[in-house]
C-alpha positions as CSV (number, residue, x, y, z in Angstrom):
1,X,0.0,0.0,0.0
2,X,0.9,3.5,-1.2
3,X,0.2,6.2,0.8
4,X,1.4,10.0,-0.1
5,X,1.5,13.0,1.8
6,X,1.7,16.5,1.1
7,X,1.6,20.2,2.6
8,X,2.7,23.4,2.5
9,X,6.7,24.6,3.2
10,X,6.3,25.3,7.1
11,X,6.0,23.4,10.3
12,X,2.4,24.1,10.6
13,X,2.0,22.0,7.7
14,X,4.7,19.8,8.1
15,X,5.2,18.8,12.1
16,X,1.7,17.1,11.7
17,X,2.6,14.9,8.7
18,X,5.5,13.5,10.5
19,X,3.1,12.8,13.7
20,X,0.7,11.0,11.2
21,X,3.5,8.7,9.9
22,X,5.0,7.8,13.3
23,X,1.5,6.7,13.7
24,X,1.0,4.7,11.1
25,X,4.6,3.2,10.7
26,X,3.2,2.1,14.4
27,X,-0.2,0.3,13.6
28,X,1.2,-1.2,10.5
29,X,4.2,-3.2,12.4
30,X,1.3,-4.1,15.0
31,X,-1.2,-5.2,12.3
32,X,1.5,-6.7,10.4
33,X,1.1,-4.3,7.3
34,X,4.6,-5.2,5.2
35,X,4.4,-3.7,2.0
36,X,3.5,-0.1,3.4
37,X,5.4,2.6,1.7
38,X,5.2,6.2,2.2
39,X,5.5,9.5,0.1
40,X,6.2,12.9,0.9
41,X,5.5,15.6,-2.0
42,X,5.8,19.3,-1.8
43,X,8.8,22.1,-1.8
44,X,12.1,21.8,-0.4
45,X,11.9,24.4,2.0
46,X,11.2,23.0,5.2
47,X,11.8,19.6,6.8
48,X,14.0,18.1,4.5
49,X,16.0,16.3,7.3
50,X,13.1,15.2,8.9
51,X,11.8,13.2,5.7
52,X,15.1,11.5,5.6
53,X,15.1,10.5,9.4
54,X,11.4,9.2,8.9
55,X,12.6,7.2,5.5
56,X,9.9,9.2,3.7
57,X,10.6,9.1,-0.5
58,X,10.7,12.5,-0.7
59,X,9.6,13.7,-4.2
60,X,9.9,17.6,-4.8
61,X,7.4,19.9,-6.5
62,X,7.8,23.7,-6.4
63,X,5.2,26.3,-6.7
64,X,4.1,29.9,-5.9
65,X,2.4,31.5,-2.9
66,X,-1.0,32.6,-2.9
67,X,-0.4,36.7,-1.8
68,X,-3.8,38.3,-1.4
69,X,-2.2,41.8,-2.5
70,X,-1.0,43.1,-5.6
71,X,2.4,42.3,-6.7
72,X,4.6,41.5,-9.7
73,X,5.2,38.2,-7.9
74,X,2.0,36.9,-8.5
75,X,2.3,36.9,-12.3
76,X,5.4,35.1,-11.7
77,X,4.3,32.3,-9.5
78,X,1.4,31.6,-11.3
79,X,4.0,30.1,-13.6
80,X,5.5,28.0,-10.9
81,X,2.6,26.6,-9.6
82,X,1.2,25.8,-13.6
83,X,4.5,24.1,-14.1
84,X,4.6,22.5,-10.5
85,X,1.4,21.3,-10.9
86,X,2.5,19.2,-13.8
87,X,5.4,17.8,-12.2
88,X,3.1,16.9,-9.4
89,X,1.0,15.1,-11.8
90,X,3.7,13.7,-13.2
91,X,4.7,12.4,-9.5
92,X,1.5,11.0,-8.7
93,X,1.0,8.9,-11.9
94,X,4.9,7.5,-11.7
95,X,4.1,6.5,-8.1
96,X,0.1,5.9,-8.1
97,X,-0.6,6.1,-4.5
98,X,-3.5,4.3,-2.4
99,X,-4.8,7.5,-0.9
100,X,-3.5,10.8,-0.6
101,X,-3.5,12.5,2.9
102,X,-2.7,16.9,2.4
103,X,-2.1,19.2,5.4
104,X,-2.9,22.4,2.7
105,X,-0.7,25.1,2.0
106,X,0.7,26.2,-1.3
107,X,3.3,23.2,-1.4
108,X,-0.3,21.1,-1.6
109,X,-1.4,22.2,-4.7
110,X,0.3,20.2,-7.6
111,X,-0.4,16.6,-5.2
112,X,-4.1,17.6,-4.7
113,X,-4.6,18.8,-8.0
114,X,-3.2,15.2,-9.1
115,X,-5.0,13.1,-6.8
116,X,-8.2,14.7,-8.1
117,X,-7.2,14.2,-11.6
118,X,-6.5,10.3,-11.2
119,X,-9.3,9.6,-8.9
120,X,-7.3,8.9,-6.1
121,X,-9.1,8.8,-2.5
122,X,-7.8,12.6,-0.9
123,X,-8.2,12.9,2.8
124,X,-7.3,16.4,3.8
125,X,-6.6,18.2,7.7
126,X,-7.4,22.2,8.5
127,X,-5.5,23.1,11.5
128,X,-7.2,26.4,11.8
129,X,-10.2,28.1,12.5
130,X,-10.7,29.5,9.2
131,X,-8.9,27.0,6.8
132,X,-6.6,28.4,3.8
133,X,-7.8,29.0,0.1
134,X,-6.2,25.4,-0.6
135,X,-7.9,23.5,1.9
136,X,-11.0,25.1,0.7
137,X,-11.0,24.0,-2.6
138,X,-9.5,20.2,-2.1
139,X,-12.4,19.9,0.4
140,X,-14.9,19.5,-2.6
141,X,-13.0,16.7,-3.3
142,X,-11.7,14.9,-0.1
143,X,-13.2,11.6,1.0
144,X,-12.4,12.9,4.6
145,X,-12.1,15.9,6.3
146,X,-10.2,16.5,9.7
147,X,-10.3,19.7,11.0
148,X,-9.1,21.3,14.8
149,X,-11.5,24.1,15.4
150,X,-15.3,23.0,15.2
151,X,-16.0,26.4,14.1
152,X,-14.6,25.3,11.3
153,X,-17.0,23.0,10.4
154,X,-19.3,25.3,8.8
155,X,-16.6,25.3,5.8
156,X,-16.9,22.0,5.0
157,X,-19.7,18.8,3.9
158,X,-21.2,17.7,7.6
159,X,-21.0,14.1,6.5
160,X,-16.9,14.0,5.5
161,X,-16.1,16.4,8.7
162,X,-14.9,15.4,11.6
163,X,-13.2,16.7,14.3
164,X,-10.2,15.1,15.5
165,X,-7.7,17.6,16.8
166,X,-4.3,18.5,15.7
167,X,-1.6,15.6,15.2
168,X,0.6,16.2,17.8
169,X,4.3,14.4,17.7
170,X,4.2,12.0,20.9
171,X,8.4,12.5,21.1
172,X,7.6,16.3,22.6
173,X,5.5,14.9,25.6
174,X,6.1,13.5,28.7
175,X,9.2,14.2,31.1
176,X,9.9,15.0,34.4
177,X,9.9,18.9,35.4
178,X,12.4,18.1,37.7
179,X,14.8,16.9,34.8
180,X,14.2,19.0,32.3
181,X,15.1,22.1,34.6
182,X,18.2,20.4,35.4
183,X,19.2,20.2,31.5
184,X,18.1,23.6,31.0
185,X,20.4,24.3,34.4
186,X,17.5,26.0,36.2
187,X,18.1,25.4,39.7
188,X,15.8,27.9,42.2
189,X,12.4,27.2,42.4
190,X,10.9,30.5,41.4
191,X,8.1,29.9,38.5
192,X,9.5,29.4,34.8
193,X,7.9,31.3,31.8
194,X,8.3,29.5,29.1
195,X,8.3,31.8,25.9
196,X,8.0,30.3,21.9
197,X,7.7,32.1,18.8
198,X,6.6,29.0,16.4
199,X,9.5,27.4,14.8
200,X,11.5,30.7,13.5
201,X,10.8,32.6,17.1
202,X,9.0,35.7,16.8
203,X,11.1,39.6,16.6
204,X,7.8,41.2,18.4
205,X,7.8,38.8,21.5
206,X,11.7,38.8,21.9
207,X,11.6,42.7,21.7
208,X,8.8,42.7,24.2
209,X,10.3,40.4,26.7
210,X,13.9,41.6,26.1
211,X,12.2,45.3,27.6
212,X,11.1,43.6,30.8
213,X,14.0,40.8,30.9
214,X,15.9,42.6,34.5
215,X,12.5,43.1,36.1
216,X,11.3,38.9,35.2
217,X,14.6,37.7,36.0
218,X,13.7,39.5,39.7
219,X,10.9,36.5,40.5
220,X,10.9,34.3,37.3
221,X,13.3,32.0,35.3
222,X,12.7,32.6,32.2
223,X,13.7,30.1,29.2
224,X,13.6,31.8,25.6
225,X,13.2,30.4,22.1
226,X,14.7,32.9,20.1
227,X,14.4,31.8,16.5
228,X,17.6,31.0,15.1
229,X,18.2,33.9,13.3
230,X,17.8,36.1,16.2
231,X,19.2,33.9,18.3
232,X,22.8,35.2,19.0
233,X,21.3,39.0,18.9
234,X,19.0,38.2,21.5
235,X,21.3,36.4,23.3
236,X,23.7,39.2,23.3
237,X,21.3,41.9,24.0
238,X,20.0,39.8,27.4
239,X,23.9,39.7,28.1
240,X,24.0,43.1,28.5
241,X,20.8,43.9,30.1
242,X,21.5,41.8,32.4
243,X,25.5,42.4,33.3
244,X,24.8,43.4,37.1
245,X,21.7,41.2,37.2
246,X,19.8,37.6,37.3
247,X,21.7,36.5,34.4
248,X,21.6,33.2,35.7
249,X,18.3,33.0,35.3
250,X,17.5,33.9,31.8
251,X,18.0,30.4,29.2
252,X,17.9,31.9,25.5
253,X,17.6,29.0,23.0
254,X,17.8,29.0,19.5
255,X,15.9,26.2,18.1
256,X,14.1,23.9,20.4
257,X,14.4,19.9,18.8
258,X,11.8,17.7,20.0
259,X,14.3,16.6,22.9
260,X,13.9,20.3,23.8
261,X,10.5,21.0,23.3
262,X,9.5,18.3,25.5
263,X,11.9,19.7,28.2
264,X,10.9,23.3,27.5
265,X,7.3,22.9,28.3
266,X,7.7,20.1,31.1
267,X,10.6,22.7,32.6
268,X,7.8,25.7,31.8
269,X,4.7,27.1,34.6
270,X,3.0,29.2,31.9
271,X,3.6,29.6,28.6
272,X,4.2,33.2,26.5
273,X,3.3,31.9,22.5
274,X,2.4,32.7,18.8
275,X,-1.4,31.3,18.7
276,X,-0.5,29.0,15.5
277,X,-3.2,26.0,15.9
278,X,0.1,23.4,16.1
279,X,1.2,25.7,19.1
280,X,-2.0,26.1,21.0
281,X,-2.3,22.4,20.6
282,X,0.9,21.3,21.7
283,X,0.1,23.8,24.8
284,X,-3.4,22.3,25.3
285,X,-1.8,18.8,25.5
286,X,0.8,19.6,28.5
287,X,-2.0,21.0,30.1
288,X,-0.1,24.6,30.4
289,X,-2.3,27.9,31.2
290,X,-0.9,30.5,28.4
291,X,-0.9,34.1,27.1
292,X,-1.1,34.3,23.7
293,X,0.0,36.7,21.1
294,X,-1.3,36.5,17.9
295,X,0.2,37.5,14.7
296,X,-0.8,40.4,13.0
297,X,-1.7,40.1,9.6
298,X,-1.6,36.0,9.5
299,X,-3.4,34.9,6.7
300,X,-7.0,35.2,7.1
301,X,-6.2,36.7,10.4
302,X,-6.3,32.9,11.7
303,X,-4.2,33.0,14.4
304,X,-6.6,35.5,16.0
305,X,-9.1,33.6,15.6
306,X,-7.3,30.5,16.9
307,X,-6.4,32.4,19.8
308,X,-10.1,33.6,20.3
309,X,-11.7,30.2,20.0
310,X,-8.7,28.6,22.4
311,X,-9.6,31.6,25.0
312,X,-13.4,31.0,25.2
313,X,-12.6,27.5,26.8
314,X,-10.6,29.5,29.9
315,X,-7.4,28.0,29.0
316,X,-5.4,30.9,27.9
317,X,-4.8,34.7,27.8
318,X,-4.6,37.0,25.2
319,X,-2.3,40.0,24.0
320,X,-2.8,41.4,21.0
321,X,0.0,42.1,19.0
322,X,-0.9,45.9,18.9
323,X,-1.4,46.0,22.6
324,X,2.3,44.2,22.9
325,X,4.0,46.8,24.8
326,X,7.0,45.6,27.6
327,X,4.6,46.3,30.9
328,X,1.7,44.9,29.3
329,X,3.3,41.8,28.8
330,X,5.1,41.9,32.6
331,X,1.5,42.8,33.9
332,X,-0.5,39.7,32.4
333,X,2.7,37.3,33.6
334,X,2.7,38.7,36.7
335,X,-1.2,38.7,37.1
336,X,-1.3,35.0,35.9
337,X,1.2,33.6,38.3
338,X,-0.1,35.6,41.3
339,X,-3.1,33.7,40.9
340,X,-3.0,29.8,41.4
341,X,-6.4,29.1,40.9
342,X,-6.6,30.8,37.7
343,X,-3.8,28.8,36.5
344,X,-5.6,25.7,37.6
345,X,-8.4,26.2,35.8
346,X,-6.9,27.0,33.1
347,X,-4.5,23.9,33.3
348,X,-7.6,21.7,33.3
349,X,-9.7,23.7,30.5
350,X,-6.1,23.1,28.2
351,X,-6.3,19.5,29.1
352,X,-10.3,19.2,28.1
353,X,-9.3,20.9,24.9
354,X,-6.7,18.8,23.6
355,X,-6.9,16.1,21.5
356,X,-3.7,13.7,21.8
357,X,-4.9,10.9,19.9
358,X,-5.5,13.0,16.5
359,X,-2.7,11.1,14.6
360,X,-3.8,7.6,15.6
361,X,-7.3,8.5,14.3
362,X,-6.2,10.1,10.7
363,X,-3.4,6.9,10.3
364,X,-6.1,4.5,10.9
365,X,-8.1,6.3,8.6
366,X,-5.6,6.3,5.9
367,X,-4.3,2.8,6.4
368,X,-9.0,1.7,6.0
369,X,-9.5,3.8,3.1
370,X,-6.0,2.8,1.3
371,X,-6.6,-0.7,1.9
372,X,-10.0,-1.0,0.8
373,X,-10.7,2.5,-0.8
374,X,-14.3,3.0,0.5
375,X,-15.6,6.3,1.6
């Protein structure tokens, strides 16, 4: 059995797809299932080490980005998507899959548009509230829909919807607190904030939080993901503001691996985040109260709308990007930690949110439709 997966060039898109074939590399050596082999199609951009750990046969399609504002680059991408779709047609006929599972995203288009064309069963995943243009359109022709959100529903055919969650990689939970402080050499036993920008960090957070970083050191530990780009700037930057202070206290990180995320949130009280629906997720499954930032001007204005839908369940905060000033940001952490029953609740609101077992459910899916290709 055949089964090929696709999705747009970030970790959004991609982090799920590798939960989804943990899963079903899993199942398949319990059901005895021999002769499974597994495809990934889409850009080069992102993940490309990954694929090779997880012995995926990476076959590469490039294509352009949808802008929703008027530029030059539009004319020229529709030329790389045109001729990325036929590659991805190309693909898809040389390799023929069973069933074709597609996390959307740009990087989706030429594998969808194949899978349509050769009648190949399509079962596509929205992570957010409000899915992307892609999503939108392969949903006319998906077999199966997962999505995160249940607002999200209302997009979608009721009878191919369902609503399983995020696919969350099961290598970034579990831990002991106690441990992962120790390897992040956090030895009081003031609270920790834990503070992510997505995969590439976040310039607005790590200015806000660089502004307040003498005063949080005072009662907090504080471990940082930077981005990598901005790591050694950062890093540099909290040197300095911190020369005659706490420096101890502060744990900048450029990249977090999944070793590291694990230990970052089981090290972390409360959590300072991006609201991308693979983040709140991830936060809703450690059971972490949060204070979420969303991104201004995200496609759609999703991650708003992520965060707003999250919120409403009590299991986070929120600080608009606009609103992101330095004392804003020091008030809510403060206010959040000064309260224990507030964090709590919304500990136990995450943890009735999340979803853990999303990537069992879509791989069992795949493996039942690729193995007798009934909808």
């Amino acid at each position: 059995m055949r089964i090929l997966f696709t999705g747009g060039g970030t970790g959004g898109h991609f982090f799920p797809v590798i939960a989804v074939v943990r899963e079903l590399k899993r199942i398949a050596e319990e059901t005895q299932i021999i002769d499974l082999e597994l495809f990934y199609m889409g850009p080069d951009d992102f993940g490309k080490e990954a694929i090779a750990d997880e012995e995926l046969f990476f076959l590469h399609v490039g294509t352009g980005k949808i802008r929703r504002y008027a530029s030059i680059l539009n004319i020229m991408d529709m030329f790389k998507t045109f001729f990325g779709i036929m590659k991805g047609i190309w693909n898809i006929f040389l390799v023929m899959p069973d069933v074709v599972f597609s996390k959307g995203g740009y990087g989706a288009i030429p594998a969808v548009v194949g899978a349509i064309i050769f009648r190949i069963p399509l079962i596509i995943h929205e992570s957010d509230s409000i899915p992307g243009e892609v999503n939108k359109l392969s949903g006319r022709f998906a077999m199966r829909i997962g999505i995160a959100f249940s607002a999200t529903a209302q997009f979608f055919s009721k009878e191919k919807t369902a609503l399983v969650g995020i696919p969350i990689r099961k290598r970034i939970l579990g831990g002991n607190p106690a441990q992962a402080k120790e390897s992040m050499s956090i030895f009081s036993d003031l609270p920790v904030i834990g503070v992510i920008g997505a995969s590439q960090g976040s310039q607005k957070i790590n200015d806000a939080l660089l502004g307040i970083l003498k005063d949080l050191t005072q009662d907090f530990e504080i471990i940082h993901q930077t981005g990598e780009k901005n790591f050694e700037a950062v890093k540099g930057e909290g040197s300095v503001t911190l020369e005659f202070a706490h420096k101890e206290r502060y744990h900048p990180i450029g990249f977090l691996d999944e070793q590291g995320m694990r230990e970052f949130y089981a090290a972390s009280d409360i959590i300072v985040s991006r609201a991308g629906a693979s983040s709140i997720f991830e936060i809703a499954a450690w059971g972490k109260p949060a204070i979420l930032v969303p991104l201004l001007n995200s496609a759609q204005e999703h991650q708003m709308k992520n965060a707003y839908t999250y919120a409403a369940t009590g299991a986070a905060q929120i600080v608009e990007e606009a609103n992101l000033t330095p004392h804003i940001l020091l008030g809510e952490i403060k206010r959040l930690v000064q309260d224990k029953d507030m964090m709590r609740r919304m500990g136990e609101a995450a943890q009735r949110f999340s979803r853990i077992d999303a990537a069992e459910i879509i791989a069992r899916e795949l493996l039942r439709i690729g193995l007798h290709g009934k909808g």
